[in-house]
Predicted model as a PDB file, atoms N, CA, C, CB and O in Angstrom, pLDDT in the B-factor column:
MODEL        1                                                                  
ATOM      1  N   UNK A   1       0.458 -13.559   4.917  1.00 78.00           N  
ATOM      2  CA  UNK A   1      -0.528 -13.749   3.890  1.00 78.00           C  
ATOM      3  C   UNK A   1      -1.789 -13.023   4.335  1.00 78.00           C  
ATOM      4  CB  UNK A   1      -0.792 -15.260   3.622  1.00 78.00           C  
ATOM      5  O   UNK A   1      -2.240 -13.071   5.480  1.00 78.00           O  
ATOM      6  N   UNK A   2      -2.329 -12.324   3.285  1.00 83.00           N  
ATOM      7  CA  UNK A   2      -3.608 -11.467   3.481  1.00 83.00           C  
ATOM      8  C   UNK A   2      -4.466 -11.789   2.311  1.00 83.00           C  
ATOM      9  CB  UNK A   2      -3.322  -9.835   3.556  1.00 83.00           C  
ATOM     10  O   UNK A   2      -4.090 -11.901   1.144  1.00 83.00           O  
ATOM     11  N   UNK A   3      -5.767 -11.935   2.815  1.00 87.00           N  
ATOM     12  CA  UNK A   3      -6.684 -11.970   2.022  1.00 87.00           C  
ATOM     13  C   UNK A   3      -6.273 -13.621   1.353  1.00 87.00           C  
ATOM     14  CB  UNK A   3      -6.677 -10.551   1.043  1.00 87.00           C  
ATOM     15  O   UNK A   3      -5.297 -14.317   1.632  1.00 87.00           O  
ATOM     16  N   UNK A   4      -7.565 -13.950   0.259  1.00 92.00           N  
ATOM     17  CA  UNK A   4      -7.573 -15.308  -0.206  1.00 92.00           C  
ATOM     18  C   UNK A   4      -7.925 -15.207  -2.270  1.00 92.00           C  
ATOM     19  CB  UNK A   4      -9.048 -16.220   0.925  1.00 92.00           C  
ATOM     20  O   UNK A   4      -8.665 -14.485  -2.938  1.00 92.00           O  
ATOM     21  N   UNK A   5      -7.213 -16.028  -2.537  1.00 92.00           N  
ATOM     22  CA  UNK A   5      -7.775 -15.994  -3.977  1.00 92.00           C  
ATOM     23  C   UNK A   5      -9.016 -17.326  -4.459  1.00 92.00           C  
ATOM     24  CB  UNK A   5      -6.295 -16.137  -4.995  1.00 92.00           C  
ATOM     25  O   UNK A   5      -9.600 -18.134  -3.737  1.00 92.00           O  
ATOM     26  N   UNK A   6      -9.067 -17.166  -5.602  1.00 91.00           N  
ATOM     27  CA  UNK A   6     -10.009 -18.513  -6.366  1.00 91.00           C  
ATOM     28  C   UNK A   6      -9.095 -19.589  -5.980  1.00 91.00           C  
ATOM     29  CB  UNK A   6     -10.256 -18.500  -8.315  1.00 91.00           C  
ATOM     30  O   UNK A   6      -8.000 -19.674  -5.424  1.00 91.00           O  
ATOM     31  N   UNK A   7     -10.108 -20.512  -6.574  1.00 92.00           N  
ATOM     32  CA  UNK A   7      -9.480 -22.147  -6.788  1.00 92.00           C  
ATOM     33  C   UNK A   7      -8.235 -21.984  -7.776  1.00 92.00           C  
ATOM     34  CB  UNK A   7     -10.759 -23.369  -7.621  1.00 92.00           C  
ATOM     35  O   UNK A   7      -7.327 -22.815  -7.787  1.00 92.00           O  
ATOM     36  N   UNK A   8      -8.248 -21.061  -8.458  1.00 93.00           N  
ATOM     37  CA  UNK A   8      -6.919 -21.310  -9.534  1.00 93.00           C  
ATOM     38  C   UNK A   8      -5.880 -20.237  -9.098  1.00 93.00           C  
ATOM     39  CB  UNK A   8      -7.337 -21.043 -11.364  1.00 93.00           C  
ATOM     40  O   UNK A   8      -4.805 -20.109  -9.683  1.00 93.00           O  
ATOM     41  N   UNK A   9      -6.220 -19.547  -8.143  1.00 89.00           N  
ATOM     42  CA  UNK A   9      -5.284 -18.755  -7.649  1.00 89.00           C  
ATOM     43  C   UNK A   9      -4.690 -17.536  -8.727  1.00 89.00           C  
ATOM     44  CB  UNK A   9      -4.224 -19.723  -7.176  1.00 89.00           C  
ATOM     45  O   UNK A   9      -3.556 -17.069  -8.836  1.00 89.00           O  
ATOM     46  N   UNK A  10      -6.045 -17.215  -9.517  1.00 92.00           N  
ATOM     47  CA  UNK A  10      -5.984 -15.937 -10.689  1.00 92.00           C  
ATOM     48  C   UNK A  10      -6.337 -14.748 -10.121  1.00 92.00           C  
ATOM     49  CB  UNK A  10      -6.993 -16.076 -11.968  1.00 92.00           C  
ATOM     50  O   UNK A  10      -5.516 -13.848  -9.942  1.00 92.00           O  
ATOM     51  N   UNK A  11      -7.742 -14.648  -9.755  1.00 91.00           N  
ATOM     52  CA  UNK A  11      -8.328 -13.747  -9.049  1.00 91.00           C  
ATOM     53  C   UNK A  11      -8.383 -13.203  -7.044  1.00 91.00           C  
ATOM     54  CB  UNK A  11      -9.460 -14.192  -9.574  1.00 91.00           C  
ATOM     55  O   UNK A  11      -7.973 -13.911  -6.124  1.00 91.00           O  
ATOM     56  N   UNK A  12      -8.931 -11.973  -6.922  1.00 90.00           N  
ATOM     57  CA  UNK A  12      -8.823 -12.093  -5.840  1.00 90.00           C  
ATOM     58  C   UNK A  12      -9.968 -12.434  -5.258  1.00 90.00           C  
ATOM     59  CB  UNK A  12      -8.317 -11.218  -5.438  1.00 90.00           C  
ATOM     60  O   UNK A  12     -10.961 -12.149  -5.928  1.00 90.00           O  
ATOM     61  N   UNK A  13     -10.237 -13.147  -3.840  1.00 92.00           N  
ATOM     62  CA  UNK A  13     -11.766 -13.661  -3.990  1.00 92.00           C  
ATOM     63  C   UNK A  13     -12.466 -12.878  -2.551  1.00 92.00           C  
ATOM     64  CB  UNK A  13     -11.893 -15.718  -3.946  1.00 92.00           C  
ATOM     65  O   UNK A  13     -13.680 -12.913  -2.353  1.00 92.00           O  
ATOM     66  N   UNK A  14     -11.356 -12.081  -1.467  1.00 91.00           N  
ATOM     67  CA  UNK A  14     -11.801 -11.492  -0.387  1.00 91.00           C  
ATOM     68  C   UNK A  14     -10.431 -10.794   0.266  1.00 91.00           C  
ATOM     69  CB  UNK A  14     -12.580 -12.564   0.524  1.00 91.00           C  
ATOM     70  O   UNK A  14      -9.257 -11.161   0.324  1.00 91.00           O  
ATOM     71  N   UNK A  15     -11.120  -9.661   0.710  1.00 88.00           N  
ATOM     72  CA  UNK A  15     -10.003  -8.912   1.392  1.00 88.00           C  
ATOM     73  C   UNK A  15      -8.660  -8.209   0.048  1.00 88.00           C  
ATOM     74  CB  UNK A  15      -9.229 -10.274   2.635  1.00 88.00           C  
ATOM     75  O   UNK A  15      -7.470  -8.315   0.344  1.00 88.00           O  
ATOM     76  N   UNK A  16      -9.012  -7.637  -1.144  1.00 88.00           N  
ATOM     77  CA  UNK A  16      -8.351  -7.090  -1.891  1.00 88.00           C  
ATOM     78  C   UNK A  16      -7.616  -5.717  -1.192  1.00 88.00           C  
ATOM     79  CB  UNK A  16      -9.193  -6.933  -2.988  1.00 88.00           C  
ATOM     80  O   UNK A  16      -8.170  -4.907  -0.449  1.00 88.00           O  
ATOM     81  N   UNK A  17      -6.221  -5.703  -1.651  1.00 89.00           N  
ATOM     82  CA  UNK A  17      -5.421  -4.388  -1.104  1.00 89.00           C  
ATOM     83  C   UNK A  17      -4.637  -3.925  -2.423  1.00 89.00           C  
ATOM     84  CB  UNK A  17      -4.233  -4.755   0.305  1.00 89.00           C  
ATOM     85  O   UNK A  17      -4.061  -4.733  -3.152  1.00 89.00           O  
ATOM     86  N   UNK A  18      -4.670  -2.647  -2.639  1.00 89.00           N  
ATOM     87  CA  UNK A  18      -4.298  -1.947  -4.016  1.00 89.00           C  
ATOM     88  C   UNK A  18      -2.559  -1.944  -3.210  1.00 89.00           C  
ATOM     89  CB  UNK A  18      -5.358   0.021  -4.524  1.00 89.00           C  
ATOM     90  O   UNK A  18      -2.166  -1.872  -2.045  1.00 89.00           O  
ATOM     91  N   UNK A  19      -1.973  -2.050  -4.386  1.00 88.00           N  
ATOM     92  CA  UNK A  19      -0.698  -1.786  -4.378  1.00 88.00           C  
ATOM     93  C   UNK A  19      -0.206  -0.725  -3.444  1.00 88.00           C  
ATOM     94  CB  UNK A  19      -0.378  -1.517  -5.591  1.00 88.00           C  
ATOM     95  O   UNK A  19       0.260  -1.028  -2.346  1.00 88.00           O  
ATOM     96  N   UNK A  20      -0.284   0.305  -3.788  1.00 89.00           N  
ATOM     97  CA  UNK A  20      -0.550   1.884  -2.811  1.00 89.00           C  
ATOM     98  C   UNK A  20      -0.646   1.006  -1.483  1.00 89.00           C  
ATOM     99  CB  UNK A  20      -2.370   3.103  -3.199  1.00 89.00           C  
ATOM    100  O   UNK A  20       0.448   0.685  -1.018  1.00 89.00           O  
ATOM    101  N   UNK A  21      -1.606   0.633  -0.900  1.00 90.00           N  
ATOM    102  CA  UNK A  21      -1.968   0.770   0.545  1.00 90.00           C  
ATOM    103  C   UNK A  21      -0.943  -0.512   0.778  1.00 90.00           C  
ATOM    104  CB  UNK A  21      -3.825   0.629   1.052  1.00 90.00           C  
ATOM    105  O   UNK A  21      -0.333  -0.362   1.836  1.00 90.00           O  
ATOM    106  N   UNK A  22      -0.573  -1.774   0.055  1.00 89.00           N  
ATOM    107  CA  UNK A  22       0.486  -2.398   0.579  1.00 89.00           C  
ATOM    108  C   UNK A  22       1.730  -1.750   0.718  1.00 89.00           C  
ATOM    109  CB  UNK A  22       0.663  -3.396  -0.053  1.00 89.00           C  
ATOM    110  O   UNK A  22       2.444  -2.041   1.679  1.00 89.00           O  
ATOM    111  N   UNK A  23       2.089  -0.904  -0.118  1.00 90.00           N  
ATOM    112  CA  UNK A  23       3.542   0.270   0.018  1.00 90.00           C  
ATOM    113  C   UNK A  23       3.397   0.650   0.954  1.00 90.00           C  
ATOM    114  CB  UNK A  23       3.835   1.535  -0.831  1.00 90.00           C  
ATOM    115  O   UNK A  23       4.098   0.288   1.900  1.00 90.00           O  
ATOM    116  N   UNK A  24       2.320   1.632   1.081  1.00 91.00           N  
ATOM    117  CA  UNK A  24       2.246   2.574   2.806  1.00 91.00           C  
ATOM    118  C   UNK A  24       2.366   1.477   3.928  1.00 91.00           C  
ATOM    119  CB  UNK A  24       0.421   3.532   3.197  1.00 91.00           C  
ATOM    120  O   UNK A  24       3.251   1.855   4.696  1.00 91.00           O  
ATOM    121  N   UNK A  25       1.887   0.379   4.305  1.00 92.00           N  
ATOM    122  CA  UNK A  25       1.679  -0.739   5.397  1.00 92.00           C  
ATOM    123  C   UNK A  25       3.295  -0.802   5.179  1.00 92.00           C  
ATOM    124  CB  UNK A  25       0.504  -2.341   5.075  1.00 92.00           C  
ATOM    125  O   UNK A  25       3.813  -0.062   6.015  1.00 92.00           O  
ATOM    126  N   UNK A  26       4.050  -1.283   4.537  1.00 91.00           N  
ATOM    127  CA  UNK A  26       5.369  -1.996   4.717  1.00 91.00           C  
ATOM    128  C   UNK A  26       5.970  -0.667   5.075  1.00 91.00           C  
ATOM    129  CB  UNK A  26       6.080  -2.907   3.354  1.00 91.00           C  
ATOM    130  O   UNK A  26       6.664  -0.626   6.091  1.00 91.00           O  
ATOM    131  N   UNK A  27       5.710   0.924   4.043  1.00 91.00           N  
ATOM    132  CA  UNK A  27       6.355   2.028   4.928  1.00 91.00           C  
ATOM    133  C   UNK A  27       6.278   2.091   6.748  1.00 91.00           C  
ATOM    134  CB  UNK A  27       5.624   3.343   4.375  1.00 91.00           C  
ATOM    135  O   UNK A  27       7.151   2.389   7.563  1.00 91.00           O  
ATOM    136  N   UNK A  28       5.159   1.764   6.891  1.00 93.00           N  
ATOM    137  CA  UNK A  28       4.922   2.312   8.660  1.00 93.00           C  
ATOM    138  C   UNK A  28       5.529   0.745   9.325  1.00 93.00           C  
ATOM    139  CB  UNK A  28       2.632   2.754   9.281  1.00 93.00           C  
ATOM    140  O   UNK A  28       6.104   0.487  10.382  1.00 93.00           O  
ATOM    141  N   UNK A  29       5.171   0.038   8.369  1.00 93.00           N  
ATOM    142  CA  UNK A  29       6.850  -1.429   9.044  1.00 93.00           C  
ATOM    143  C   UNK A  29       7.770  -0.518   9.225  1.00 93.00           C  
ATOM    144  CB  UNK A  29       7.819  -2.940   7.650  1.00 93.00           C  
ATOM    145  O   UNK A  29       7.703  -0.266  10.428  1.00 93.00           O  
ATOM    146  N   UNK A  30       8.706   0.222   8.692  1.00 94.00           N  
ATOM    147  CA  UNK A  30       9.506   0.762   8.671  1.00 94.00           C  
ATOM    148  C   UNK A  30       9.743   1.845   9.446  1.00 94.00           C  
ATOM    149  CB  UNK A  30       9.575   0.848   7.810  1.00 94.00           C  
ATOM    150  O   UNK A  30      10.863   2.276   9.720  1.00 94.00           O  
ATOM    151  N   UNK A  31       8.346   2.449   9.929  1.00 93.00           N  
ATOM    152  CA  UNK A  31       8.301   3.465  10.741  1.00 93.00           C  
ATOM    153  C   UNK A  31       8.468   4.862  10.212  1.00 93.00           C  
ATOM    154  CB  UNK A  31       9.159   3.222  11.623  1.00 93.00           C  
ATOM    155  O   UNK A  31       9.025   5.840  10.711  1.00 93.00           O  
ATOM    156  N   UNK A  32       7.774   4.680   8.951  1.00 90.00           N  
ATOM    157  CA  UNK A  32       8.111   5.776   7.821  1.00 90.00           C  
ATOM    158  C   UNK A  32       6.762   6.633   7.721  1.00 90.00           C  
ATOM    159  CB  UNK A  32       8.530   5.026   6.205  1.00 90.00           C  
ATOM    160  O   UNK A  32       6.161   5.569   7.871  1.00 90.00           O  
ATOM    161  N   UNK A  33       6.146   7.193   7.653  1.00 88.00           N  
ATOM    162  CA  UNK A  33       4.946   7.676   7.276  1.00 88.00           C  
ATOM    163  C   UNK A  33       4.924   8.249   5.738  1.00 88.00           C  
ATOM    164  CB  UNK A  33       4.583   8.711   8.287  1.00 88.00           C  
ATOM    165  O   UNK A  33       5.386   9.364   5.495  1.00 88.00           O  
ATOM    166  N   UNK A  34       4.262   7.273   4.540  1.00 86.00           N  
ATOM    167  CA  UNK A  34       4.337   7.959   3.626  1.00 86.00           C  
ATOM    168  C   UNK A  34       3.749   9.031   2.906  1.00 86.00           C  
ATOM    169  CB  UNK A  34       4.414   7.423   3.213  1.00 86.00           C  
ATOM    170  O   UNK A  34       3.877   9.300   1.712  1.00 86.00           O  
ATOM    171  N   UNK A  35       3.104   9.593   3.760  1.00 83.00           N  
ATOM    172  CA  UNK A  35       2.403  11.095   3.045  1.00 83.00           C  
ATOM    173  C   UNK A  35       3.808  12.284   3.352  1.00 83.00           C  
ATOM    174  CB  UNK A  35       0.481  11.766   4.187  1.00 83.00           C  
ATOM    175  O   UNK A  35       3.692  13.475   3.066  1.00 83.00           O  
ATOM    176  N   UNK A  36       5.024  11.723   3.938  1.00 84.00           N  
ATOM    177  CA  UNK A  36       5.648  13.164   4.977  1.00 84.00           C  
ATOM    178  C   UNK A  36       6.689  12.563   3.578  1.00 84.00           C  
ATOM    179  CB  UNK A  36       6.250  13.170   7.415  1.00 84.00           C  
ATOM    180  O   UNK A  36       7.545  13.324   3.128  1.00 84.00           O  
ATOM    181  N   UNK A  37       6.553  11.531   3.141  1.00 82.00           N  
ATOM    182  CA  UNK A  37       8.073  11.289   1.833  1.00 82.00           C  
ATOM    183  C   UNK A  37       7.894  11.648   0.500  1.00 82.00           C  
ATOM    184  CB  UNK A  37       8.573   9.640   1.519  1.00 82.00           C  
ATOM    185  O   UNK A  37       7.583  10.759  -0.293  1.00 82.00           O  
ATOM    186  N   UNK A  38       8.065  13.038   0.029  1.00 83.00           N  
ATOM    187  CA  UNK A  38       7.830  13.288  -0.939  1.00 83.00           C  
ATOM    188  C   UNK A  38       9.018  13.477  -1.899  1.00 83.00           C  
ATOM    189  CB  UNK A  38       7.088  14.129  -0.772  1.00 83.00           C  
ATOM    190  O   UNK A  38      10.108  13.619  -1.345  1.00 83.00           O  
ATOM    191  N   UNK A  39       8.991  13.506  -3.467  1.00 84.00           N  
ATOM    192  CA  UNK A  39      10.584  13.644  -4.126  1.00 84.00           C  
ATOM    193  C   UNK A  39       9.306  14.966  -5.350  1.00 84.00           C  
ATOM    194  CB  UNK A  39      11.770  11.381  -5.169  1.00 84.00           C  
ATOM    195  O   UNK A  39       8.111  15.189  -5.543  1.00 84.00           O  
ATOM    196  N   UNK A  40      10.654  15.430  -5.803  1.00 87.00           N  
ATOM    197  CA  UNK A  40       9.903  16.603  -6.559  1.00 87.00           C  
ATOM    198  C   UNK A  40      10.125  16.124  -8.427  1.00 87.00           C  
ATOM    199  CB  UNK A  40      10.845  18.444  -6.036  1.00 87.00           C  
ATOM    200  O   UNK A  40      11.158  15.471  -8.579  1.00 87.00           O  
ATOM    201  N   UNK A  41       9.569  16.290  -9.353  1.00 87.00           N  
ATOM    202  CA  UNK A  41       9.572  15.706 -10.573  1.00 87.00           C  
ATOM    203  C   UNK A  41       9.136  16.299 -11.587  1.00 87.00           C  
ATOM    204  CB  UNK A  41       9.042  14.742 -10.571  1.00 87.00           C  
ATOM    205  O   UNK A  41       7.971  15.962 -11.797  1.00 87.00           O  
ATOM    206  N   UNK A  42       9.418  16.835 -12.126  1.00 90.00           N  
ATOM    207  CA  UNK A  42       8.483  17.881 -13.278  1.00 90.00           C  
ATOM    208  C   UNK A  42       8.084  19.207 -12.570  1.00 90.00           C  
ATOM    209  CB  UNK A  42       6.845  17.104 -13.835  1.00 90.00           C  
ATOM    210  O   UNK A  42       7.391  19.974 -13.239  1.00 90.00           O  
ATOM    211  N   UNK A  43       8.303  19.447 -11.765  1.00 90.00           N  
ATOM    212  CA  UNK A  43       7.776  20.809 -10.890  1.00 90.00           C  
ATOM    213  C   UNK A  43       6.221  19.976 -10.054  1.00 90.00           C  
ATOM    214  CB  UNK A  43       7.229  22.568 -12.335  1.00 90.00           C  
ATOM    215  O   UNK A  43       5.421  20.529  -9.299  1.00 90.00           O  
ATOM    216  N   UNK A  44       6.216  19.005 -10.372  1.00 85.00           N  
ATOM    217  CA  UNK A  44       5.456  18.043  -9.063  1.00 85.00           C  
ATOM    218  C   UNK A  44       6.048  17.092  -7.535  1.00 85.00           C  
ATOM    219  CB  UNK A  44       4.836  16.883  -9.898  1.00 85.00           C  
ATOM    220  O   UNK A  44       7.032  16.418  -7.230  1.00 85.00           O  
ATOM    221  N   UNK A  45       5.054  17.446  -7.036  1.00 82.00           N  
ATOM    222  CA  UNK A  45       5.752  17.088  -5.467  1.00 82.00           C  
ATOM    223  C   UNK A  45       4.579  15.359  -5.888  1.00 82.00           C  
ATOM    224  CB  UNK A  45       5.114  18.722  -3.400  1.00 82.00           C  
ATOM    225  O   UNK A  45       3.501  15.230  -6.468  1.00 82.00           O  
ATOM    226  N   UNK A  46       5.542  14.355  -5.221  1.00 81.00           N  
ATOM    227  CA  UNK A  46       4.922  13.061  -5.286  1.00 81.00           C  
ATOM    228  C   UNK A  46       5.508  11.864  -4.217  1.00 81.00           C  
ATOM    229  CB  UNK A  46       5.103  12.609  -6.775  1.00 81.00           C  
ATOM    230  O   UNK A  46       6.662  11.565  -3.911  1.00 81.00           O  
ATOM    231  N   UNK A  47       4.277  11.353  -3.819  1.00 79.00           N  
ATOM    232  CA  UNK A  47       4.843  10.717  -2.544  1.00 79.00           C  
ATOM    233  C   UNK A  47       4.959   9.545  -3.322  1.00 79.00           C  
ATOM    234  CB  UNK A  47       3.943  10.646  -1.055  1.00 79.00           C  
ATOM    235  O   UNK A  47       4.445   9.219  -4.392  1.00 79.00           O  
ATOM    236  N   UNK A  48       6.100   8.723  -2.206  1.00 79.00           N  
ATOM    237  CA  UNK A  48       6.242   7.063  -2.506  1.00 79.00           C  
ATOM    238  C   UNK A  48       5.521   6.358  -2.845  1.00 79.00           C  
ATOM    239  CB  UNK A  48       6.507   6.348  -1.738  1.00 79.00           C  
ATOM    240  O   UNK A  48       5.944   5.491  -3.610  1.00 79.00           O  
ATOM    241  N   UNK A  49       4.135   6.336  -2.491  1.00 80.00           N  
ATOM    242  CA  UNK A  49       2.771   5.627  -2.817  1.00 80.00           C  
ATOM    243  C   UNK A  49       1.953   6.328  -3.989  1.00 80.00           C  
ATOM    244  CB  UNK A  49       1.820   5.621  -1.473  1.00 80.00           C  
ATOM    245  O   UNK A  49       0.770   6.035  -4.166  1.00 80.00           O  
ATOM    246  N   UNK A  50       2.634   7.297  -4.817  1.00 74.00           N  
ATOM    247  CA  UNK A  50       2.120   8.016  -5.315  1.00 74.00           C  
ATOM    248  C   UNK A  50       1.053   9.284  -4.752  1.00 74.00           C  
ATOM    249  CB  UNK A  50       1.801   7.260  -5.970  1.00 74.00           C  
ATOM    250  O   UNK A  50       1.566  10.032  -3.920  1.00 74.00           O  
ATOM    251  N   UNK A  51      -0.246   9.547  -5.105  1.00 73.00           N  
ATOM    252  CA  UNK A  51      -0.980   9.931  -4.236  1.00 73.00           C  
ATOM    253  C   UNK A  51      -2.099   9.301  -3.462  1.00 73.00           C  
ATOM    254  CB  UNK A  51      -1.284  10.727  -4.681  1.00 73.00           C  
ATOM    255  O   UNK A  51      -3.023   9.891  -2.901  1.00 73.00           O  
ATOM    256  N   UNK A  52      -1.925   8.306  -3.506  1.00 80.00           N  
ATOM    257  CA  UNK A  52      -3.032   7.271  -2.346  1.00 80.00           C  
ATOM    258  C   UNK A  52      -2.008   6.298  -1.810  1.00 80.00           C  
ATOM    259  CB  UNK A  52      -4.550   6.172  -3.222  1.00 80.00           C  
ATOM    260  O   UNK A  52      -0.781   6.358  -1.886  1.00 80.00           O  
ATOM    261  N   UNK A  53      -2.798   5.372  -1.242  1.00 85.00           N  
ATOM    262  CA  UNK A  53      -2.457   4.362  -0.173  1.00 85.00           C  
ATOM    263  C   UNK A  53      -3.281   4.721   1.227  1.00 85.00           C  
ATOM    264  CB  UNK A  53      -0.771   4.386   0.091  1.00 85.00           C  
ATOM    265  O   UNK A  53      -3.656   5.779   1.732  1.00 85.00           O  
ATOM    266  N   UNK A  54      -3.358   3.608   1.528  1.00 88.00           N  
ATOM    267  CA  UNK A  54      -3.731   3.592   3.283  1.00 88.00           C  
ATOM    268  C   UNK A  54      -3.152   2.266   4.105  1.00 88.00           C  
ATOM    269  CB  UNK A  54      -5.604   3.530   3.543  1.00 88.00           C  
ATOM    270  O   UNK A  54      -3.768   1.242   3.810  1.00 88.00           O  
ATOM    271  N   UNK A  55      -2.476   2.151   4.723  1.00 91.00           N  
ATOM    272  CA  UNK A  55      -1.741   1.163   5.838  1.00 91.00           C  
ATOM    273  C   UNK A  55      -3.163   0.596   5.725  1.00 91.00           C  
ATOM    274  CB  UNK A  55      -0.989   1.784   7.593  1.00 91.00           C  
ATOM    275  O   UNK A  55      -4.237   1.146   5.483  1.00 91.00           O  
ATOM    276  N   UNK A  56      -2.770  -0.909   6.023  1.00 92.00           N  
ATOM    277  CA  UNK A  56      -4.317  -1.860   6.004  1.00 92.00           C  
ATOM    278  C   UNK A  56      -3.710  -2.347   7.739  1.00 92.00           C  
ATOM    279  CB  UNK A  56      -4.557  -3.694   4.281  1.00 92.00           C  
ATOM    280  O   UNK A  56      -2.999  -3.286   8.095  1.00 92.00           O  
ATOM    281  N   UNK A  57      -4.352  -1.265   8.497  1.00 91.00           N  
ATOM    282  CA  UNK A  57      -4.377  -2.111   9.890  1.00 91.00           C  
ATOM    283  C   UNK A  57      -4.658  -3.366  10.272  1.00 91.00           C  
ATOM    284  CB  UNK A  57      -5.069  -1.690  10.596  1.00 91.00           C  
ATOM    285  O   UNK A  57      -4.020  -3.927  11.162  1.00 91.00           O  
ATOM    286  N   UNK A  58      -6.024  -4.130   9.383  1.00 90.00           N  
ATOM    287  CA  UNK A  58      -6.002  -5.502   9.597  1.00 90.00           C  
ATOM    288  C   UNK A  58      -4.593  -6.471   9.615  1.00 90.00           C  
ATOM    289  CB  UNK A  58      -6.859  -5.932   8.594  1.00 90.00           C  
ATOM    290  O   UNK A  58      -4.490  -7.559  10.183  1.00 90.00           O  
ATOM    291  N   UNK A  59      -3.616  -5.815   8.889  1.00 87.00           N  
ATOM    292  CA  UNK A  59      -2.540  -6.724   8.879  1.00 87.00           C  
ATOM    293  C   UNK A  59      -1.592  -6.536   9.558  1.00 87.00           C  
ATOM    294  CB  UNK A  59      -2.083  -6.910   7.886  1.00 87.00           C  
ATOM    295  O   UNK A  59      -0.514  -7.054   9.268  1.00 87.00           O  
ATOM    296  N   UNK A  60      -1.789  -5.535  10.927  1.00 86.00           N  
ATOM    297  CA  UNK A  60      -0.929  -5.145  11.210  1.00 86.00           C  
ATOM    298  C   UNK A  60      -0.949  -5.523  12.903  1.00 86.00           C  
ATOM    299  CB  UNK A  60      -0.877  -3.867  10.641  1.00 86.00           C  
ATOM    300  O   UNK A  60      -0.041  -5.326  13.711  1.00 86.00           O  
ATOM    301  N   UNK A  61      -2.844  -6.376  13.242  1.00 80.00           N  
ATOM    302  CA  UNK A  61      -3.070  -6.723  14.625  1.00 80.00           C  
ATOM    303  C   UNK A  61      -2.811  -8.471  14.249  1.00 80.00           C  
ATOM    304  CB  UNK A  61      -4.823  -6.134  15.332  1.00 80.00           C  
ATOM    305  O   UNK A  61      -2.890  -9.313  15.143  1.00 80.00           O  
TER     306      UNK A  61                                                      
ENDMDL                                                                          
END                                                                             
């Protein structure tokens, strides 16, 4: 568990992580680096996380 929500458990209330940077964190669980995983699509190159993410080291000490 990371970060905390409200009393009603709707919102986020500290420590928010975008989707993206939770993908990349569970990639480097994996031992994956996701900027090096790209698939090609329309004549576009696109990584797993799309084009952002960042591993949230806090969750990782």
């Amino acid at each position: 568990m990371y970060g905390t929500t409200d009393e009603y458990g709707v919102d986020v209330a500290t420590d928010s992580v975008h989707i993206h940077d939770f993908h990349a964190t569970i990639l480097h669980l994996m031992g994956l680096d996701h900027t090096k995983l790209t698939y090609r699509h329309s004549g576009r190159d696109y990584w797993l996380t799309d084009v952002a993410g960042n591993v949230v080291k806090e969750v990782l000490t």
